[in-house]
C-alpha positions in Angstrom: 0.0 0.0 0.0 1.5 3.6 -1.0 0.3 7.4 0.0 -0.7 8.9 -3.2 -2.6 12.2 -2.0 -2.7 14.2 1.2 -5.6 16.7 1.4 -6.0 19.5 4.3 -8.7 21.5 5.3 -8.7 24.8 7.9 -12.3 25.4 8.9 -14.1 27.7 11.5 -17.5 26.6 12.4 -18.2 29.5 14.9 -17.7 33.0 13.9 -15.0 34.4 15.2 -14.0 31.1 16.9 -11.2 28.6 17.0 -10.0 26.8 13.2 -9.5 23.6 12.9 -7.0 22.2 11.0 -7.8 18.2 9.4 -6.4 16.3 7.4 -7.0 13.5 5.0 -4.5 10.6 4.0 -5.7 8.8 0.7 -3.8 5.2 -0.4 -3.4 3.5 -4.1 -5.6 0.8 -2.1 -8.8 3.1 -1.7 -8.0 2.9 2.1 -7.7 6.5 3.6 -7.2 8.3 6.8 -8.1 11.5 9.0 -6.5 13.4 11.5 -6.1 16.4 13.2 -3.7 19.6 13.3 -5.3 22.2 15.0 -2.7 24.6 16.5 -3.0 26.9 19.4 -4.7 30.7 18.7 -3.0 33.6 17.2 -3.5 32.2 13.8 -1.6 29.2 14.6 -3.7 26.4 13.0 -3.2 28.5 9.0 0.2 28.4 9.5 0.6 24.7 10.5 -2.4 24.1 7.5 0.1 25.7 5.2 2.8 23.9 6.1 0.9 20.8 5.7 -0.3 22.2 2.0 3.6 23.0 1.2 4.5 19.7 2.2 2.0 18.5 -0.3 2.8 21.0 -3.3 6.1 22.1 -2.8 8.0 22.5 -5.9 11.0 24.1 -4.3 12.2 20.7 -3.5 11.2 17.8 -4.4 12.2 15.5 -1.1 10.0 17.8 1.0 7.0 15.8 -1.4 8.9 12.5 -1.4 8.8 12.8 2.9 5.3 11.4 2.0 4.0 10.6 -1.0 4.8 7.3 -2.0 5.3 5.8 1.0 3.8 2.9 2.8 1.1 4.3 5.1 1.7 1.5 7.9 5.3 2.3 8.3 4.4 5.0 10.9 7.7 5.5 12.9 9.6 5.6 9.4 7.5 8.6 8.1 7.5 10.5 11.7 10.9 10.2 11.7 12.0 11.7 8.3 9.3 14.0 8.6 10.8 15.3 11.8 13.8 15.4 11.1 13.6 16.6 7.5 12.0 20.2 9.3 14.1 20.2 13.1 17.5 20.1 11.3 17.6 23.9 12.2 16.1 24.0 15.6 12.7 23.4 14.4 9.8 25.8 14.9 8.5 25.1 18.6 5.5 23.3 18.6 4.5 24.0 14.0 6.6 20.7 13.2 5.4 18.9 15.3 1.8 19.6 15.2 1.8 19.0 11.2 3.1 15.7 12.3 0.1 15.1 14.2 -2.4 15.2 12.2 -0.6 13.2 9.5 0.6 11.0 12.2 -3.0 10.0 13.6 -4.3 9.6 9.5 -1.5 7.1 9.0 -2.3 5.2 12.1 -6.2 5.5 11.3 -4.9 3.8 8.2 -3.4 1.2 9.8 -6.3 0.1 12.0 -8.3 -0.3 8.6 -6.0 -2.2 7.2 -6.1 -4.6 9.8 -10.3 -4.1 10.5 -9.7 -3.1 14.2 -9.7 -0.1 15.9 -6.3 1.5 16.7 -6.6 0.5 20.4 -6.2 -3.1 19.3 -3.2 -2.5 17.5 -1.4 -0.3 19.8 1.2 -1.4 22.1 -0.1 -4.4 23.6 -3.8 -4.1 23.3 -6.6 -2.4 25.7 -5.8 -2.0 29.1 -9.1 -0.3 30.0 -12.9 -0.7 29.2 -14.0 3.2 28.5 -11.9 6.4 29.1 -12.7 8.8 32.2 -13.0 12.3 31.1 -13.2 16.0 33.1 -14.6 18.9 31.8 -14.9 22.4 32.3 -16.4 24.9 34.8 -17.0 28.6 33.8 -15.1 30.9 35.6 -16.4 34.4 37.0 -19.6 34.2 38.8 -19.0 31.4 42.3 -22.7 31.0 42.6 -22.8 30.3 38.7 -19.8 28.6 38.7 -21.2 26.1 41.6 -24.4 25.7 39.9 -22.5 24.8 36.6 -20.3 22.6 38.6 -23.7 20.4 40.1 -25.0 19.9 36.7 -21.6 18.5 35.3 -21.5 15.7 38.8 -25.0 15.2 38.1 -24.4 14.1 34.6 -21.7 11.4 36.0 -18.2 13.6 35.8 -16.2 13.2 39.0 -13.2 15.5 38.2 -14.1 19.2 36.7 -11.7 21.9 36.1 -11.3 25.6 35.9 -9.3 28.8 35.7 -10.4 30.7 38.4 -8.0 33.6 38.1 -8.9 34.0 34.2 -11.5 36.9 34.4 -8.6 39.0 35.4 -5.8 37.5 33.5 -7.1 36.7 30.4 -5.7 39.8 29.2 -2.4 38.5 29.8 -2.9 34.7 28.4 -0.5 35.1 25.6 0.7 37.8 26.2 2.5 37.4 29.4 5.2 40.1 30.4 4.4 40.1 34.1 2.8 37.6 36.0 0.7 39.8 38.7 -2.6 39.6 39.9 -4.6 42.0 42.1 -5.9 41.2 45.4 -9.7 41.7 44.1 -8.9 38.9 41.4 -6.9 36.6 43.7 -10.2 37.1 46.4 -12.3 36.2 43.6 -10.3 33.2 42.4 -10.9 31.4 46.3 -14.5 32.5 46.4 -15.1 30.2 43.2 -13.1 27.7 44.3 -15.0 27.8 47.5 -18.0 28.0 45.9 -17.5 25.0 44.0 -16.1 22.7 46.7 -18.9 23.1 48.7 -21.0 22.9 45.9 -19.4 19.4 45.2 -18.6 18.3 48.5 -15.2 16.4 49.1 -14.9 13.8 46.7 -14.8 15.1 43.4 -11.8 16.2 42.0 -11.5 20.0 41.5 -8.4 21.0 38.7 -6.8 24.4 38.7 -5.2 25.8 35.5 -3.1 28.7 35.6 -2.5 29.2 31.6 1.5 29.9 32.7 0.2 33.5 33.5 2.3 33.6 36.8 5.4 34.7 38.2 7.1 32.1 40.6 5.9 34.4 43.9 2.2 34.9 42.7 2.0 31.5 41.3 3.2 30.5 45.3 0.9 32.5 46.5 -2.5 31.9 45.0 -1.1 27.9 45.1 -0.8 28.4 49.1 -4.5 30.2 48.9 -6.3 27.3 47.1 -4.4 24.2 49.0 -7.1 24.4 51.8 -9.9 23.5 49.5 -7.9 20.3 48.2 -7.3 20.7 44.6 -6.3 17.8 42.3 -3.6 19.6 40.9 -2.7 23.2 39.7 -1.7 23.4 36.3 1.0 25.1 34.9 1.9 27.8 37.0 4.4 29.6 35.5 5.7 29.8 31.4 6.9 26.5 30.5 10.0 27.7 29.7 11.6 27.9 32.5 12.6 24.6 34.6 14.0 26.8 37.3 10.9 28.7 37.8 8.8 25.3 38.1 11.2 24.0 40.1 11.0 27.3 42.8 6.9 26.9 42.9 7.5 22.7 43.2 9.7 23.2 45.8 7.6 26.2 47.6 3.8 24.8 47.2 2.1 21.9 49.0 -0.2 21.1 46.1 0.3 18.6 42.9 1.5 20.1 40.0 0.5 19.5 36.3 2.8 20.2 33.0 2.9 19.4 29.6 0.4 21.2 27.1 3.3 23.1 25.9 6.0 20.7 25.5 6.6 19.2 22.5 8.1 15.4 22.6 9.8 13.1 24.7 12.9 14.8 24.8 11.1 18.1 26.6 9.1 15.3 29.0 12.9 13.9 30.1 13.8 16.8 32.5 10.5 17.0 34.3 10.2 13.5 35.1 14.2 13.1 35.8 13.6 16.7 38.3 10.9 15.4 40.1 8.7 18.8 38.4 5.5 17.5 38.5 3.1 14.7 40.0 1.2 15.2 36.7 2.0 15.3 32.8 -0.5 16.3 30.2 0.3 16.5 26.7 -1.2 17.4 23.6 -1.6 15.1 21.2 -1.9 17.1 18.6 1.0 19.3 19.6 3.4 16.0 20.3 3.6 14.7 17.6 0.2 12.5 17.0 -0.2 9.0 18.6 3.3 7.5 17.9 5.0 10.5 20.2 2.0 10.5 22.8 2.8 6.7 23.2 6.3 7.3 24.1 6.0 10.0 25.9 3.5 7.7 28.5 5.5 5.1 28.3 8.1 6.9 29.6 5.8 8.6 32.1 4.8 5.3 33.4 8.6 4.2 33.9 8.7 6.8 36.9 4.9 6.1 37.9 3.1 9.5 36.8 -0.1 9.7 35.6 -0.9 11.3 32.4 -4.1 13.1 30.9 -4.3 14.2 27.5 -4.3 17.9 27.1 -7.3 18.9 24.6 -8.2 22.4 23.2 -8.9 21.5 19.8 -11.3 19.2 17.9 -12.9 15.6 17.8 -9.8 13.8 16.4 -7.8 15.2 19.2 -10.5 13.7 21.8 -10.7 10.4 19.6 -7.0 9.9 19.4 -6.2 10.8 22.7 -9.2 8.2 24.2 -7.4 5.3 21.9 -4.1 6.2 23.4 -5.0 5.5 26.4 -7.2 2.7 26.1 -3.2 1.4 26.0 -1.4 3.1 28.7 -1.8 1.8 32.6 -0.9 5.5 33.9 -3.7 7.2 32.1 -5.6 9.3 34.5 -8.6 11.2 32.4 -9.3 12.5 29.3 -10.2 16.3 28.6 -12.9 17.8 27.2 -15.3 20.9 27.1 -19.1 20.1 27.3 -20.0 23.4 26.1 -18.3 22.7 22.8 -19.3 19.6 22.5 -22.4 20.3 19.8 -20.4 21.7 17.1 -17.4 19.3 17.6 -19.9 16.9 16.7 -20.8 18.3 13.8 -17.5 18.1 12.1 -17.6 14.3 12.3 -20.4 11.5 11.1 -21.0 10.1 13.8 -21.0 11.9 17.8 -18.8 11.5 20.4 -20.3 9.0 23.0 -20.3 10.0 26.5 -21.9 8.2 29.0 -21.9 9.2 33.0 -18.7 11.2 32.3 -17.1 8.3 30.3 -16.3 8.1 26.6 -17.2 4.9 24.4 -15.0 4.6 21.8 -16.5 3.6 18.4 -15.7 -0.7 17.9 -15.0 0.1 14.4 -11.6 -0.3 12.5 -9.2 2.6 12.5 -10.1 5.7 14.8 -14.0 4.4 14.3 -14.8 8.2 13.0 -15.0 10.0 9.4 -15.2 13.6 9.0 -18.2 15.4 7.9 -16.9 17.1 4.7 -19.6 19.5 4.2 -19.6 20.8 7.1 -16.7 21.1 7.1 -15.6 22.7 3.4 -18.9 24.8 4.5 -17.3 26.4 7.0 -13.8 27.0 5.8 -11.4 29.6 7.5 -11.2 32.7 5.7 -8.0 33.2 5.9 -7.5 29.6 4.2 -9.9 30.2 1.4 
């Protein structure tokens, strides 16, 4: 079986909402595969959907067409590696290579489950290790008595772990655009009336996730860590930029509370120094930012080597959910799965058939490959308009 054609669409179903970048893998076999590429914001996802359409057309040279075309779909690690090496050989470009690699990555591997007529958690590793896949989902931040009331309807529909940002109605000025890491006492007051608000909405054993969005400095992210202990929080989630080891290592060593790392790292290589420094009780990558499945595998693996739990990052699409929930089908240190209830209508629209969720758990599909197709005209219905 041979790649003969990759095809790559950058749509944005809600106006002035995230883009989505998918692709499709075709074979000389009629066998063909989807994924997903969808970047971060700032226009991320039409600069990884171009690189994904020069990869496809370039005529500047001729190898960058060759990393792909023609080759055999179910040699995965062969492709991710010349594909990753062919654009890191100059340092790369952060997290762009890498997510390009994803979404052909989790096409060639839905490939492969066809071929074989089982789903790619059959064919992964050694087989299933679990049923269904735990998720958590998402809690509105601003109001408490909102957020609490919120919070009861998402235990009542079966979730036991729910997370929020309860500093973002202040800092989301500064999420992306971090210079200095401050928060005012009003919005650090508000942040612990939510999160009291919640617990006692919730009572003590659900698990309640704080994410930071790296918007801190290493003495407010200490402080507002030190504020929220009391109401036993699963974990608080990247504190500071993820740039800096020495900064997560000053909050590790300062705060009493489990830390979580991981969105914004890249491969196992980033993954070595947190786990070798003791940085975090938690790891949560991106699967579409790793690398696809054949880097997110890894990655756990190695994660499970030092006994830490890891829970897909997701901010993106269905195919991230999808792939993620079939990577860890496979991996004994999975903890849950992410996803945002309040999107969860139009990421169902992108795809034929809807995400199943049941009591907080999601049912993967018992069907060859990644069980999903896309929804083309939906999808080509709603393209970017930047990509047009």
């Amino acid at each position: 079986m041979k790649i003969t054609d990759l095809k790559v669409w950058v749509t944005a179903p809600e106006k002035n909402g995230r883009s989505f970048v998918f692709v499709q893998i075709d074979t000389d076999e009629g066998i063909h595969g989807i994924g997903e590429a969808t970047s971060s914001g700032g226009g991320g996802s039409i600069i990884v959907g171009n690189m994904l359409r020069f990869l496809k057309d370039s005529t500047l040279e001729q190898d960058f067409r060759e990393s792909l075309i023609g080759e055999n779909p179910e040699h995965v690690d062969r492709i991710w590696h010349k594909l990753y090496r062919r654009f890191t050989g100059g340092g790369g470009f952060g997290g762009f290579v890498t997510t390009m690699l994803s979404g052909i990555d989790i096409a060639l591997w839905d490939i492969k489950g066809k071929a074989a007529g089982k789903p790619i958690y059959e064919i992964l590793g050694g087989g299933p290790v679990w049923d269904d896949i735990e998720m958590y989902t998402h809690v509105a931040p601003g109001d408490p008595e909102r957020a609490a009331r919120q919070a009861h309807e998402i235990v009542s529909n079966g979730f036991k772990t729910l997370k929020t940002d309860p500093f973002m109605p202040e800092m989301r000025q500064h999420h992306r655009r971090y210079k200095q890491g401050k928060i005012s006492p009003e919005g650090a007051s508000l942040a612990v009336d939510t999160i009291a608000a919640i617990r006692q909405e919730v009572g003590p054993n659900i698990d309640i996730l704080i994410d930071c969005h790296g918007n801190f400095d290493v003495p407010t992210a200490i402080a507002m860590a030190r504020l929220l202990e009391p109401f036993n929080i699963g974990w608080f989630e990247e504190p500071v930029q993820p740039n800096s080891n020495e900064a997560l290592r000053h909050v590790k060593e300062s705060v009493g509370v489990p830390l979580c790392v991981g969105e914004r790292l890249y491969t196992r290589w980033d993954f070595v120094p947190i786990l070798k420094d003791r940085l975090a009780e938690y790891l949560m990558p991106d699967i579409l930012w790793t690398g696809g499945i054949t880097e997110f595998y890894k990655i756990a693996a190695l994660a499970e080597s030092f006994y830490v739990p890891v829970s897909p990052h997701d901010a993106s699409g269905p195919i991230n959910i999808l792939a993620g929930a079939h990577t860890m089908m496979t991996v004994p240190n999975f903890y849950k799965l992410e996803m945002n209830h309040a999107s969860l209508d139009v990421l169902n629209k992108m795809i034929d058939e809807p995400l199943k969720i049941v009591e907080g758990r999601l049912q993967l599909p018992n069907k060859p490959g990644l069980g999903v197709d896309l929804n083309r005209d939906f999808i080509e219905a709603h393209l970017d308009q930047d990509w047009k």
